[in-house]
C-alpha positions, -999 to +999 in steps of 0.1 A: +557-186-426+535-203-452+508-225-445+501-252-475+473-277-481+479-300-503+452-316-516+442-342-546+438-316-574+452-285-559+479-271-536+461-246-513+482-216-497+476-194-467+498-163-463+489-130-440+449-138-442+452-145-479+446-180-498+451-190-527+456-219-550+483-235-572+484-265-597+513-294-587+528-285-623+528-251-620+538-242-589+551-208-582+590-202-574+588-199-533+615-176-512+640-199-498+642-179-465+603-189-461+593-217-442+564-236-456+545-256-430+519-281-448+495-312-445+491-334-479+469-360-491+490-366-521+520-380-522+531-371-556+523-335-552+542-335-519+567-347-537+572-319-562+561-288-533+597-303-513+612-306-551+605-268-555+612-254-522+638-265-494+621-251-463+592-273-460+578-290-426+552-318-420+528-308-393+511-341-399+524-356-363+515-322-343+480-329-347+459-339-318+425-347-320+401-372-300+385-397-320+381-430-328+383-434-360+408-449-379+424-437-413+408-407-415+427-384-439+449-353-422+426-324-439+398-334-425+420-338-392+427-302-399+391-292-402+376-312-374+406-289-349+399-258-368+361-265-357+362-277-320+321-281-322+299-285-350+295-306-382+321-297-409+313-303-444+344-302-465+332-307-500+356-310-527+367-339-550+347-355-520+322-344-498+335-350-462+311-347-429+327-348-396+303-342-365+329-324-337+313-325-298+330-304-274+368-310-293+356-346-293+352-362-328+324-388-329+324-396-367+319-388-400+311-401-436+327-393-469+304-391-504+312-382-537+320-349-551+298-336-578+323-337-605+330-377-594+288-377-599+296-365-634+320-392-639+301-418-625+271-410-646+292-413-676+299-446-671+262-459-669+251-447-702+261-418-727+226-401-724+238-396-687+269-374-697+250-341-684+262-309-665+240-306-637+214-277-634+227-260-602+198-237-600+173-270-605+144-264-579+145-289-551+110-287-545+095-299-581+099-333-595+120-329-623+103-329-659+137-341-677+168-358-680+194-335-667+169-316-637+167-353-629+203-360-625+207-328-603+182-331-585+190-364-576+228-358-568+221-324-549+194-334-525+204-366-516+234-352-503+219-324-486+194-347-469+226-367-455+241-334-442+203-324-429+199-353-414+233-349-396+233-317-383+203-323-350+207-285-343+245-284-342+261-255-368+269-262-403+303-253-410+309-258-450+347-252-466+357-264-497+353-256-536+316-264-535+311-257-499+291-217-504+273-235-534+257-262-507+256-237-477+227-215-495+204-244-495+202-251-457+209-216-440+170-209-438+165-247-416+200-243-398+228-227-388+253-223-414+284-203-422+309-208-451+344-209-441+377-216-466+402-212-433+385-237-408+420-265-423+445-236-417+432-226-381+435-262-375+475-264-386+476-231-367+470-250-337+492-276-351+520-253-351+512-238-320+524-275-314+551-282-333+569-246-315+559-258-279+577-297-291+607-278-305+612-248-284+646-230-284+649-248-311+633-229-341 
C-alpha cells in the first residue's frame, strides 16, 4: 500500500516511512499488485498516475474534518487532520496557513510561494528579475536591490505566520517549510514535519477500511 500526494508540480510518495518525489512525465513503472491510495490537486497529473498504474483509489471523500470553510483544497485537508491542534504552514508553490483548535478548523489564508514572488517581480520591471538572498538579515534595512526584495518577501510572510500563531505550535511541511521554520523556533514553538498530509490520509484510510469492511 502506497500513499500518493499529488500536487501542482510534483507527485509526492510515501512507502514504509520513506518519501519521495516523482515528476507527472516521468513517473516510475509501479507494481500492479500495489494499491496506491492518493489525494490530488491536479487534474492532469491525476490523470497520467491512473494512466500508469491500475490500482489507484481516491481517498478524497474519507476525509472528515470540521470547518467552515468552503473550497479549501484536499492537501491542506490532509494537513489540517494530520495536525489535530496547531497552525500548519504548508509552504510550496503556495504558502498555506491553517489554524487547527482541538480537531476543529477555524481558518486559514493562502500567500504566494517564493518562486511565484520571483515571477511576480518579473513582471514589474526587468531590474526586479533577482534570486532572493536567503541568508539576508532580517534585522537590517537592506542597502540594495536584491536584500531588498528578500527581505521584503521573507518577513512579510513570516510576520503573517507570527502574527498567527498566539502561542499555538508551528507545524511547517512543504519544500520551503525547514527554510521558514529556522526563523521563528527561538519566539515559538516549531517543528518541521514532510508527513503531517500522509498521517492525515492515514486516518483517511483508516476510513475508507471501516466504510468498506469485508470488502477489501
Amino acid at each position: 500500500m502506497v500513499f500518493c500526494d499529488i500536487g501542482n508540480t510534483f507527485l509526492h510518495f510515501f512507502y514504509k516511512g520513506r518519501i519521495w518525489r516523482e515528476s507527472p512525465n516521468k513517473l516510475s513503472p509501479k507494481r500492479q499488485d500495489v494499491k496506491i491510495f492518493y489525494i490530488s490537486v491536479n487534474p492532469k497529473s491525476e490523470k497520467k498516475l491512473l494512466t500508469s498504474h491500475s490500482a489507484c483509489v481516491n481517498l478524497a471523500p474519507y476525509f472528515s474534518l470540521n470547518t467552515a470553510y468552503r473550497g479549501m483544497g484536499i492537501d491542506r485537508v490532509a494537513a489540517c487532520v494530520g495536525v489535530g491542534d496547531g497552525i500548519i504552514v504548508d509552504a510550496g508553490s503556495a504558502i498555506t496557513v491553517d489554524i487547527m483548535q482541538n480537531g476543529v478548523h477555524l481558518g486559514g489564508y493562502i500567500l504566494p510561494g517564493l518562486g511565484a514572488f520571483r515571477q511576480l517581480y518579473k513582471t514589474i520591471a526587468p531590474v526586479l528579475s533577482r534570486d532572493f538572498d536567503l541568508a539576508v538579515d532580517l534585522d537590517r534595512l537592506p542597502q540594495n536591490t536584491r536584500s531588498a526584495l528578500s527581505y521584503g518577501v521573507i518577513k512579510s510572510i513570516l510576520l503573517m505566520i507570527d502574527d498567527s500563531a498566539k502561542g499555538k505550535q508551528i507545524v511547517f511541511t512543504g519544500g520551503d517549510g525547514k527554510f521558514f521554520s529556522r526563523f521563528l523556533s527561538q519566539e515559538h514553538s516549531c517543528v518541521f514535519d514532510e508527513t503531517i498530509v500522509f498521517k492525515g490520509m492515514q486516518q483517511a484510510y483508516s476510513n475508507y477500511l471501516t466504510a468498506h469492511k469485508g470488502r477489501v
